[in-house]
C-alpha positions in Angstrom: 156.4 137.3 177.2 154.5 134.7 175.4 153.9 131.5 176.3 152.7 128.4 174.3 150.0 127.1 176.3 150.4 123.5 176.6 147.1 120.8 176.9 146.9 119.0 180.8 148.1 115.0 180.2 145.1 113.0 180.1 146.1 110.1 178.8 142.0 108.4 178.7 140.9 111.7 177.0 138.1 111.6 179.5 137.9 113.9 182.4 135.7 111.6 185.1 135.1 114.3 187.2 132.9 115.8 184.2 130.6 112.6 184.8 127.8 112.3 186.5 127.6 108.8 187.7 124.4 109.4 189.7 123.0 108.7 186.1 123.1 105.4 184.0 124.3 106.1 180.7 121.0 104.2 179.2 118.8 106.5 180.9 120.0 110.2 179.7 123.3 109.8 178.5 124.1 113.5 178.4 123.5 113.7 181.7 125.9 111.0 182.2 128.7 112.3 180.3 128.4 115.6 180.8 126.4 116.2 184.4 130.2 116.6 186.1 131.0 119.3 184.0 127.4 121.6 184.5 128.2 121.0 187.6 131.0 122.5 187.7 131.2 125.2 185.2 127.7 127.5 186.2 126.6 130.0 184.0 128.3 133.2 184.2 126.3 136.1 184.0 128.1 137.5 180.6 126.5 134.0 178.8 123.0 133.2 177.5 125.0 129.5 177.0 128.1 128.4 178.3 129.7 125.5 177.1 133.1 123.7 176.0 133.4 125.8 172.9 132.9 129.0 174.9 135.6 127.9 177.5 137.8 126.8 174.6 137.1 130.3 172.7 137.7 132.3 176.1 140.8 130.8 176.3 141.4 131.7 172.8 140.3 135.6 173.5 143.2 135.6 176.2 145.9 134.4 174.0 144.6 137.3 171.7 144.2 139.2 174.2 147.9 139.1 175.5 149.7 139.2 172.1 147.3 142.7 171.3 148.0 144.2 174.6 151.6 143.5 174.1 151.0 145.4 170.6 149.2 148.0 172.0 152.1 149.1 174.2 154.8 149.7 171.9 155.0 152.2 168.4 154.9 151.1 165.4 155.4 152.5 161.7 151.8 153.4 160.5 150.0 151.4 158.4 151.8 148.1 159.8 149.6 145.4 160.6 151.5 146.2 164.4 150.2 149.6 164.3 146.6 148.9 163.1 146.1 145.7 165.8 147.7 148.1 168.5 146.2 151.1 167.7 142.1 149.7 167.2 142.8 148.4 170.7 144.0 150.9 172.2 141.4 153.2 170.9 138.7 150.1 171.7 139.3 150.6 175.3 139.7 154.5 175.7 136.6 154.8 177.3 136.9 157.9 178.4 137.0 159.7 175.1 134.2 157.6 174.1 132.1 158.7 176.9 133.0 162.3 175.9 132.2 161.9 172.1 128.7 160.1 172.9 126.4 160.4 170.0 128.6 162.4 167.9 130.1 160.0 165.6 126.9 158.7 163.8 125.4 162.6 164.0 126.5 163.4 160.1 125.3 159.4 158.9 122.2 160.6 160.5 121.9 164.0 159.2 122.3 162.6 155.6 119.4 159.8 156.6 117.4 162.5 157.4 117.8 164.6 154.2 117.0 161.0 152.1 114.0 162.2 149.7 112.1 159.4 147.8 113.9 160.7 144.7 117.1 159.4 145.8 116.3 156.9 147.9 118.1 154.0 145.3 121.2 156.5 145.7 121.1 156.5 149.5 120.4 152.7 150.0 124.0 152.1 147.6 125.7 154.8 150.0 124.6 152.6 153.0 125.7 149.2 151.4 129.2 150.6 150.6 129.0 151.7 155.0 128.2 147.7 155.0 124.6 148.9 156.2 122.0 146.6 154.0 118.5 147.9 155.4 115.5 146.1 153.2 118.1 144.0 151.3 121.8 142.6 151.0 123.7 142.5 147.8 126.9 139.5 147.8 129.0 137.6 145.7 128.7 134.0 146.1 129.4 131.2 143.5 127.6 130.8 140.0 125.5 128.1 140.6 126.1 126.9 136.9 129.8 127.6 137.0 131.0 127.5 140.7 134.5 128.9 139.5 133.1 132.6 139.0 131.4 134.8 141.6 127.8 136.6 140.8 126.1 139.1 142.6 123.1 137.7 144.8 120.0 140.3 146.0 119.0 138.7 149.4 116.1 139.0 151.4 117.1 141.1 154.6 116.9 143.9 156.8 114.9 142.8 160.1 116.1 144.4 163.3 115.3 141.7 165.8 116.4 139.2 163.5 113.8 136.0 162.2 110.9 136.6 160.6 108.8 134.7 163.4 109.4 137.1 165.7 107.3 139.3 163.8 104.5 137.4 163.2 104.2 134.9 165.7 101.4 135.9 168.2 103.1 134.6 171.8 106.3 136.9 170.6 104.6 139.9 171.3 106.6 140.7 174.5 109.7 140.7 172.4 108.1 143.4 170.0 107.5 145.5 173.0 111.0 145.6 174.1 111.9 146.2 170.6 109.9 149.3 170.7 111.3 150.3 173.7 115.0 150.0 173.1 114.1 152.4 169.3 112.2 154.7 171.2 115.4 155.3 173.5 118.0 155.4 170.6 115.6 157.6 168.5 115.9 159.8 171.3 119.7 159.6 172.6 120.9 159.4 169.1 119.3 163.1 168.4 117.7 161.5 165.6 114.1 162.5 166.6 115.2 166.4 167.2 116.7 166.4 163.8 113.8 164.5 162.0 111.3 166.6 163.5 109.7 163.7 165.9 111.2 164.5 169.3 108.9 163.7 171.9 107.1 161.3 169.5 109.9 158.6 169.8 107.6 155.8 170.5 104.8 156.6 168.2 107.9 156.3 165.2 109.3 153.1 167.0 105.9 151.6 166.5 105.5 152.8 162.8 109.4 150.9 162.1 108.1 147.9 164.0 105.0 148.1 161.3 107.4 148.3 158.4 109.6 145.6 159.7 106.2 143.5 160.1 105.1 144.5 156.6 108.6 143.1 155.3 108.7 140.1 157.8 105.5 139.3 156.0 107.1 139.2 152.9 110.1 137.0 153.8 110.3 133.1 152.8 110.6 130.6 155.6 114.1 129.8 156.6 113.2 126.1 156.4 112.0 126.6 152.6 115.6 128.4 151.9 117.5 125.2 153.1 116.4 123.9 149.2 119.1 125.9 147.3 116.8 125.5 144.2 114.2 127.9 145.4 117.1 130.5 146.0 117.9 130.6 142.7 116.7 132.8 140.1 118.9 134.3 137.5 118.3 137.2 135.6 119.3 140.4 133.7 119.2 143.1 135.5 116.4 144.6 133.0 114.7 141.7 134.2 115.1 142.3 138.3 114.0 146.0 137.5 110.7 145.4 136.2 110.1 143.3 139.6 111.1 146.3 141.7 110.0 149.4 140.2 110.3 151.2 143.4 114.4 151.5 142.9 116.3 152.4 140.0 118.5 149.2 139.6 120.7 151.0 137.1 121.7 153.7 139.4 122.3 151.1 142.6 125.0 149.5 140.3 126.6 152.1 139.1 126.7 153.4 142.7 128.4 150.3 143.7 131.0 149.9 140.5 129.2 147.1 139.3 128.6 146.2 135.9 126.7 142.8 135.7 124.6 140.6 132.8 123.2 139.0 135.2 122.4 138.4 138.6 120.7 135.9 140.9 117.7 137.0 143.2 117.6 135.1 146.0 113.8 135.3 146.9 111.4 137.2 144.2 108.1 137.2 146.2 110.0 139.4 149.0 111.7 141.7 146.1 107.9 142.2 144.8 106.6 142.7 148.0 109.3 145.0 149.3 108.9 147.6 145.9 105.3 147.8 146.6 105.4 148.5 150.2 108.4 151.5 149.0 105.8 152.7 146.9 103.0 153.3 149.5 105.4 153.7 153.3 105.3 157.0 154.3 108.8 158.5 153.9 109.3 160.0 157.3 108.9 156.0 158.3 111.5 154.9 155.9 113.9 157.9 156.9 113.8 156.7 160.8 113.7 153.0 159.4 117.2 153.8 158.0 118.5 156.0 160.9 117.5 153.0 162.8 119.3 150.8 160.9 122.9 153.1 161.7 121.8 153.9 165.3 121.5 149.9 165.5 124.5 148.8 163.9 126.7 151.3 165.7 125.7 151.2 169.0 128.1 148.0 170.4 130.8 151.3 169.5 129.3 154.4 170.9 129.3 155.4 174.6 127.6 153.5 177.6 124.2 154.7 176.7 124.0 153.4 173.4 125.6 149.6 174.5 123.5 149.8 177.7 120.3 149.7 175.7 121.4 147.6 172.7 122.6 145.0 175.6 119.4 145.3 177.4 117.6 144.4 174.1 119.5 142.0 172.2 121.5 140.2 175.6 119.1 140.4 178.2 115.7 139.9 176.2 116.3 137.7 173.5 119.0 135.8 175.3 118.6 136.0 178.8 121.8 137.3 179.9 122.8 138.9 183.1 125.8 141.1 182.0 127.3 142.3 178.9 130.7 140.5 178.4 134.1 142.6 179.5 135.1 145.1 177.3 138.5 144.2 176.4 136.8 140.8 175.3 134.7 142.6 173.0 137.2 145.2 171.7 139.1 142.3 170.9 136.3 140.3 169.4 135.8 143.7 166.9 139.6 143.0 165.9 139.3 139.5 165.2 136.0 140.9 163.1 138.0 143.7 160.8 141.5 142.5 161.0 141.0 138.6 161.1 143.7 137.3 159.2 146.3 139.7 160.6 145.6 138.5 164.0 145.4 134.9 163.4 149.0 135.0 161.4 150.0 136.2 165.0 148.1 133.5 166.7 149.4 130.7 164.7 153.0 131.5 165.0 152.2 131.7 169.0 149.8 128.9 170.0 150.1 126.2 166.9 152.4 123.4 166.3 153.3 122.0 163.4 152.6 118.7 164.3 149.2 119.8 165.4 149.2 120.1 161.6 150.5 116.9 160.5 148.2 115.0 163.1 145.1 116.5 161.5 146.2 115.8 158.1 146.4 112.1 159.3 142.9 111.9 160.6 141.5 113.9 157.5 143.1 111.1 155.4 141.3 108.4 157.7 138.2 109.9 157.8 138.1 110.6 153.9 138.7 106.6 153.9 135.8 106.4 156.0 133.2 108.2 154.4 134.4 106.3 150.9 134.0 102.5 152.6 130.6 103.8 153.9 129.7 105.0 150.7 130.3 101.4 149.0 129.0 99.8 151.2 125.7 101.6 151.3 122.5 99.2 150.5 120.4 101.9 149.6 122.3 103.6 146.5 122.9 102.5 142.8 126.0 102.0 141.8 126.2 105.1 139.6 125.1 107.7 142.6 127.5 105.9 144.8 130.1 106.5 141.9 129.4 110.6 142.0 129.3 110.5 145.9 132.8 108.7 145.8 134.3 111.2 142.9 132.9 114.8 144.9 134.7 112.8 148.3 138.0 112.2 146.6 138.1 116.0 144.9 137.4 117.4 148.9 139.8 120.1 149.3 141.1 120.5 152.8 142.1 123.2 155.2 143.5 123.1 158.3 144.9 125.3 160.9 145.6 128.5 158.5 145.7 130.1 155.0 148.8 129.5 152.6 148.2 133.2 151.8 147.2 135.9 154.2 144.9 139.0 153.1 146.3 142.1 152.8 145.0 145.1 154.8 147.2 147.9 153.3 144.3 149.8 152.2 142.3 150.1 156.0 143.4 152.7 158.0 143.5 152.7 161.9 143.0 156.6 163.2 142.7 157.8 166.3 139.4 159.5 165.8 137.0 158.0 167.3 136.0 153.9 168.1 132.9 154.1 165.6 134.9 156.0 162.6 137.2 153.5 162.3 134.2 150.6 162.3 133.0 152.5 159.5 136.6 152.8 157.5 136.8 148.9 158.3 133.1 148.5 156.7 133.7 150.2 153.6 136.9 148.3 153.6 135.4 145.1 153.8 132.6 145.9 151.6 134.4 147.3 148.6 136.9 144.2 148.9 133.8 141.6 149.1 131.9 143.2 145.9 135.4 143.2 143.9 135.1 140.2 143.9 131.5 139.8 141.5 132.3 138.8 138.2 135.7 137.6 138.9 137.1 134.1 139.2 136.6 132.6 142.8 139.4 132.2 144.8 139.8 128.8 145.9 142.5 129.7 148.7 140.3 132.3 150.4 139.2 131.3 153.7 135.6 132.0 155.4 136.7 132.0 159.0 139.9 133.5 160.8 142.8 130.9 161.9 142.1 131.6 166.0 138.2 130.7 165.4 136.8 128.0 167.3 134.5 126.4 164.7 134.5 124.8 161.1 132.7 124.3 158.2 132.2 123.0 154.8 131.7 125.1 151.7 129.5 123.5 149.1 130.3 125.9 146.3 134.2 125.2 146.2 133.9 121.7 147.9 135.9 122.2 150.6 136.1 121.2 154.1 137.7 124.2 157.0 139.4 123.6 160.5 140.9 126.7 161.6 143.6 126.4 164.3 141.3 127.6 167.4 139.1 124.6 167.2 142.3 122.0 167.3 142.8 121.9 170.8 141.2 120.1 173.9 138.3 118.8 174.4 138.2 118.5 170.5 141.9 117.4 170.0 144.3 116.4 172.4 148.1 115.7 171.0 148.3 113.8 174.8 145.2 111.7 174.8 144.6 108.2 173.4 143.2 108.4 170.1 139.8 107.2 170.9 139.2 110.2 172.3 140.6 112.3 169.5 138.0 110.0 167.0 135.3 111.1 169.3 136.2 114.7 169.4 138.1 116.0 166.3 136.9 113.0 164.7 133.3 113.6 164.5 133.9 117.3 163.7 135.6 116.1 160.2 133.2 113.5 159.5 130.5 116.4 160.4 131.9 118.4 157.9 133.0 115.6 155.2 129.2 114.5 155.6 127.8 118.3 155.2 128.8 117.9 151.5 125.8 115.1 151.3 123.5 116.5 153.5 119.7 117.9 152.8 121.7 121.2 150.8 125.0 119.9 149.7 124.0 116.7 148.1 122.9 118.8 145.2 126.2 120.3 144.3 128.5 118.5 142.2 132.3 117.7 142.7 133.0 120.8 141.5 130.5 123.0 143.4 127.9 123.3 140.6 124.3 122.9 141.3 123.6 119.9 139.9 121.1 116.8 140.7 123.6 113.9 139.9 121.6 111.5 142.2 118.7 109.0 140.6 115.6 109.3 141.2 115.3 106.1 143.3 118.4 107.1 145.2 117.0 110.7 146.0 113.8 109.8 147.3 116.0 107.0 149.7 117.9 109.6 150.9 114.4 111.3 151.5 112.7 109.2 153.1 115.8 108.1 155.3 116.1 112.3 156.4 111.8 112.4 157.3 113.4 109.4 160.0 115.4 112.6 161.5 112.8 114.8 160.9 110.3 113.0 162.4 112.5 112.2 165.7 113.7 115.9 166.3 109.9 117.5 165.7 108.8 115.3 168.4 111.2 116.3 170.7 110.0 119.2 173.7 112.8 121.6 174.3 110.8 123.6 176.5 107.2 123.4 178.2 105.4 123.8 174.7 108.1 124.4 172.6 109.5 121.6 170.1 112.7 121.6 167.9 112.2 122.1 164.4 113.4 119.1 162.5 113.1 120.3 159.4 115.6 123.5 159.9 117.9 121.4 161.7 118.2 119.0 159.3 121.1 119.7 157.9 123.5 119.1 160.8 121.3 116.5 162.3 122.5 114.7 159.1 126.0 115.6 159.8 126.3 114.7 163.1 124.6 111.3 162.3 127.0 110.8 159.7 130.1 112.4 161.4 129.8 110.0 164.1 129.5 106.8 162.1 132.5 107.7 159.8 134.9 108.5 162.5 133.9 105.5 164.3 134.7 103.4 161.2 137.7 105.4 160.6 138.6 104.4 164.5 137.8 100.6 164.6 140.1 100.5 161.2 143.1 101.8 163.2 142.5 99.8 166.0 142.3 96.9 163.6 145.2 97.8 161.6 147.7 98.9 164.4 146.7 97.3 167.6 149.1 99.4 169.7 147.6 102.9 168.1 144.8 102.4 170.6 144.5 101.2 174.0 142.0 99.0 175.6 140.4 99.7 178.8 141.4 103.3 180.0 139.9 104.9 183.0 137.0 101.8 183.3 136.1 102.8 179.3 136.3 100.9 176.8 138.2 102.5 173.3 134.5 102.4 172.4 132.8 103.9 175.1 135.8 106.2 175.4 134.7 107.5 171.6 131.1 108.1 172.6 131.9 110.2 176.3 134.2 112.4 173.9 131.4 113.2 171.4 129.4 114.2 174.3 132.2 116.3 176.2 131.8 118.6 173.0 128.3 119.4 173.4 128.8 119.9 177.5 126.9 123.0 178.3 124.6 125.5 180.5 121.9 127.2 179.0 119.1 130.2 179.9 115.7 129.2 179.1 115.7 132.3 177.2 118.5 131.2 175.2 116.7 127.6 174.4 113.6 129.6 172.7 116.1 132.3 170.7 118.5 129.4 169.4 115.4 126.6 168.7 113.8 129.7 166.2 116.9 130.8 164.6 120.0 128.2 164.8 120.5 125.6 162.3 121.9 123.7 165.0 119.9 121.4 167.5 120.8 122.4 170.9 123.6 120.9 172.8 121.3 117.8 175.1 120.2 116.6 171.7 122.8 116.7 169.5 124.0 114.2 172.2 120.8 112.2 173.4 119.1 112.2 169.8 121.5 111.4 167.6 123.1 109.2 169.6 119.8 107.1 169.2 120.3 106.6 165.2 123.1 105.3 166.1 123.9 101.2 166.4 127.7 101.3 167.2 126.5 103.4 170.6 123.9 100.6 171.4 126.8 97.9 171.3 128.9 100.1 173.5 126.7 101.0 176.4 124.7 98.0 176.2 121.2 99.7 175.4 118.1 97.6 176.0 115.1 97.8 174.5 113.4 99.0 177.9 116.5 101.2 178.3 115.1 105.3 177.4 118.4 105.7 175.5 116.5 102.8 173.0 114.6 103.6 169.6 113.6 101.0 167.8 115.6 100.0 164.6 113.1 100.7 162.0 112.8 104.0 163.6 117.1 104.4 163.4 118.1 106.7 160.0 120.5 105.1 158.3 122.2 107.4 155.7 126.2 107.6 155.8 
């Protein structure tokens, strides 16, 4: 029977025992607010970081968990959403017969890798994008830059194994290239790949020649931190155009392959695109043949026998991440259901685990916040009236989601067969990948959501304008229907104004209200905002995550900006309710002021454990700063959270005001 799982009274919304009081909140606030809590919640082997999102998506994975088992155990008509939840599950965690089948359900992918002939390698490389494999580069629809409310096609750099470029080319990371070689060699060689290619016993000396195309490629790739300008990603052209730049491939045929008829398409980096068709035209073809098998081998190894998730886990959780142990299985089966039959599972989820007046609260605080941002935005002493006019139009046409779609996909056309774990990965693939290029060329869909209902996260969606909060993230420590709203400001609250603010960050300030590329800023109000961001910049560069290793201010700049500005709106759209109801918020709670109680919320989000290993992996390829200075850096741009605590100038928490970013 299922249960609605119900949130612990805490009437504060602070949990003291997650304190650490040994520390004063001047001197390392995160420590402070969140000490109590690393304390108690040690990392667990299966985590390279484990923090109040992961305990809020664990609990999430068990409510799936329960109403999938529960589907798993009964019949069901085929091709019911019942069956295909039930059945992927069941099959997910029949271990046995996976043992049994081993290598065998990538053996004929392979086989036709092997056969691949320079001739009709365009032909191959559209087979494998229609598996969802995209080895050297991706092919998506995304938004016309010049008319959000179509979808073009976008060729994107891609295709690296271990993942960022630097890994490639930066000298210290040459112990990571190792392992890389290691963990090829040992699929090359348990796949059967290097018996049917011809190179068995060779294993490594191949490995080594994919690392050197990968390298070659890696070479080739633009800098994440250049890609944050949207303007260098696009480049529109015909596809007579795009096929003079890669002669290599036959364009035409890659289409045609795919069902695609286009007049035009946007390339997201040309250097790489040139770069990539010469290097096609000299790489030995044995090379690109195990580069590809590689590229299968890789992707369907998390669904193959023990072998093949031993080594891939060894790699990709123990290396690059630091983790002990891979994570149970039925928390991955289930993680690969959320992954191919999303929607289906979170219309389940909702009508479980989410009130409607989780809902209608949310919908409040949207409201607020949107308030929020617009007083901010007037009051701003640092833009003209006509850019504050723009900013104030793109706020107002925000479109909001919360807690679940209006309309749910359809997944009549996958089917769930009990053949094997893998074959229905690959049915799920082609499913997703013929329903995502449908989509070129056609209208967009403004009801179509990027994340499932049950995920803990949100986002903002320049293109279409919108701002997302599935129904997983709206529960404690981000939303509490039982605490004191201070709390909720600090929480929830900052995750709206994070996303509100997104849509005038470094990247979406250059979209319109409509989700068109478009610079509707002056010139004197652009290079404010600029020199207001270096302020961010500048603080996160100089900050030492690890002994020699600093944060990259410049790729993180985009949700440093959010998180600056997230907290300032909220904490505007708070002090307006205390103002205008004074019974809507209580005063001193738990020894915290409403204030104070804001500020130890924001950091409860951010609580967290993390592997050394982990620090250097996330610091080169998130977005994100890590957790301690999401918390004890941004908090130090911020004036309302020197009032609350009392921050001296000889206090560490201090920064000097001129040193402060001011920008929502």
């Amino acid at each position: 029977m299922i249960t609605k799982v119900k949130p612990k009274k805490n009437k504060s919304g602070v949990t003291l025992m997650n304190l650490d009081k040994s520390v004063k909140p001047t001197d390392d606030f995160y420590q402070y607010a969140c000490g109590g809590w690393m304390k108690l919640n040690p990392l667990k082997d299966e985590y390279a970081r484990y923090g109040s999102f992961d305990v809020l998506a664990e609990n999430n994975q068990k409510q799936l968990q329960e109403l999938v088992v529960n589907l798993s155990k009964k019949k069901y008509a085929v091709g019911t959403i019942e069956q295909k939840v039930g059945d992927l599950y069941t099959i997910g965690m029949d271990t046995v017969k996976i043992e049994k089948q081993g290598a065998e359900p990538i053996q004929k992918a392979l086989k036709t890798v092997a056969a691949i002939q320079r001739n009709n390698l365009t032909a191959a490389l559209a087979d494998m994008a229609l598996e969802g494999y995209y080895p050297f580069f991706g092919l998506f629809g995304s938004s016309d830059p010049d008319n959000s409310a179509m979808t073009m096609a976008y060729f994107w750099q891609t295709g690296l194994g271990i993942g960022d470029r630097d890994y490639y080319l930066d000298a210290d990371q040459k112990h990571i290239r190792d392992e890389y070689v290691k963990l090829m060699t040992k699929m090359f060689s348990i796949s059967g790949y290097s018996e049917m290619a011809g190179f068995k016993g060779n294993e490594q000396v191949m490995a080594k020649k994919v690392l050197a195309l990968e390298t070659a490629m890696a070479n080739f790739f633009v800098d994440k931190t250049v890609l944050r300008d949207p303007y260098q990603t696009i480049h529109k052209m015909t596809p007579a155009e795009f096929q003079k730049m890669i002669p290599s491939l036959d364009l035409t045929q890659y289409l045609n392959k795919l069902n695609l008829k286009l007049d035009t398409v946007n390339v997201g980096q040309p250097t790489y695109f040139a770069g990539l068709s010469n290097l096609l035209a000299i790489a030995d073809m044995d090379i690109i043949r195990a580069y590809l098998a590689w590229n299968v081998i890789n992707g369907a190894a998390p669904f193959l026998s023990s072998e093949f998730v031993d080594a891939s886990f060894d790699f990709y959780g123990k290396t690059l991440s630091g983790k002990v142990e891979n994570s149970q299985r039925w928390k991955r089966v289930i993680n690969t259901i959320d992954g191919t039959l999303g929607e289906a599972l979170g219309q389940m989820y909702v009508k479980a685990y989410f009130p409607a007046e989780a809902k209608a609260r949310m919908e409040q605080l949207v409201r607020n916040l949107q308030w929020a941002l617009g007083e901010r935005i007037k009051n701003s002493t640092w833009m003209t009236e006509a850019t504050k006019k723009n900013a104030l139009d793109k706020l107002a046409a925000f479109r909001v989601k919360i807690g679940y779609p209006d309309q749910w996909r359809d997944y009549s056309a996958l089917d769930i067969k009990d053949d094997s774990y893998y074959a229905n990965i690959q049915r799920a693939n082609r499913f997703e990948t013929a329903y995502r290029l449908s989509k070129i060329g056609k209208p967009v869909d403004p009801t179509e959501w990027q994340m499932t209902p049950q995920t803990v996260n949100a986002y903002y969606e320049p293109n279409t304008n919108e701002i997302c909060f599935p129904a997983g993230i709206l529960q404690p420590p981000f939303f509490d229907m039982n605490a004191d709203d201070a709390a909720n400001y600090g929480a929830i609250g900052v995750v709206i104004g994070h996303e509100m603010t997104h849509g005038f960050d470094d990247q979406g300030r250059n979209y319109d209200l409509k989700g068109n590329l478009t610079d509707w800023w002056t010139e004197a109000d652009a290079q404010a905002f600029t020199d207001r961001a270096q302020l961010i910049v500048d603080h996160f560069n100089s900050i030492e995550v690890a002994p020699g290793v600093f944060a990259n201010g410049a790729f993180t700049l985009g949700e440093n900006i959010a998180d600056n500005g997230g907290l300032n709106v909220s904490f505007t759209a708070m002090k307006k309710a205390m103002k205008d109801n004074p019974n809507a918020i209580k005063g001193m709670m738990d020894e915290f002021t409403p204030e104070q109680r804001f500020f130890l919320a924001y950091a409860a989000v951010w609580a967290a454990n993390i592997r050394h290993e982990e620090i250097l992996r996330r610091t080169k390829t998130d977005p994100h700063a890590l957790g301690r200075w999401r918390v004890n850096a941004t908090l130090r741009h911020i004036d309302a959270f020197y009032d609350a605590f009392n921050v001296k100038p000889t206090d560490p928490m201090w920064m000097a005001p001129e040193k402060r970013a001011h920008i929502w």
